[in-house]
N, C-alpha and C positions, 0 to 999 in steps of 0.2 A: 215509341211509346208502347207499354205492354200491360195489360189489366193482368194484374195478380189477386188471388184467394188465397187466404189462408186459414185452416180452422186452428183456432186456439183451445185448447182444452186445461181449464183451470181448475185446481188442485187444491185445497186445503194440507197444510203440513201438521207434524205434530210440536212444531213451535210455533203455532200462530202463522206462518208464512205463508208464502202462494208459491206453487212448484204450477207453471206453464208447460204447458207441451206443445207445438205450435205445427202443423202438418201442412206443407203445401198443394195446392190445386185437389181440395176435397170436391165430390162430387156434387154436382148440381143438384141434385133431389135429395139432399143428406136431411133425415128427421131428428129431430131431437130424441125421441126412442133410438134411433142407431146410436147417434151420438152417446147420448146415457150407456149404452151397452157397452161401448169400447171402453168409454171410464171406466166401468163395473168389473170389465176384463182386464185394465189396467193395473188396478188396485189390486186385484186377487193374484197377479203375477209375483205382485212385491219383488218386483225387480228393480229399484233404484235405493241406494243406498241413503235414508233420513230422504224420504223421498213423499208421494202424497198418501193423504191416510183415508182423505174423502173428496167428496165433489163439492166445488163452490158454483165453478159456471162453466160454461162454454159461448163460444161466438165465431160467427163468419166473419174475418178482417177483410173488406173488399178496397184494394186499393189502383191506382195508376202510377206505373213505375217510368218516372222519363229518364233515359239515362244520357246523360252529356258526353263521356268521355269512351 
């Protein structure tokens, strides 16, 4: 059994849609001012082709991974 984090970083597009960016094992004390920051620095990259234009949201996914096989 393995507890995984993952922060998702959610995106507004310029057709209405959601461009995700999902980051694994973000740090334990991560603020929402970081997080808004990295957005902020994402966007001004404009490095993804029809890609995000603005911030919608972000979130910690905190989950438990069992694995069977």
């Amino acid at each position: 059994m393995q507890l995984a984090k993952t922060l998702r970083m959610i995106f507004n597009t310029a057709d209405n849609d959601q461009f995700v960016l999902s980051v694994a094992d973000p740090k334990d004390d991560l603020t929402a001012p970081e997080v808004e920051s990295a957005m902020n620095a994402i966007l001004a990259t404009d490095a993804f082709v029809a890609g995000p234009v603005s911030i919608d949201s972000a979130e910690i996914v905190d989950r438990t991974v069992i694995e069977l096989l």
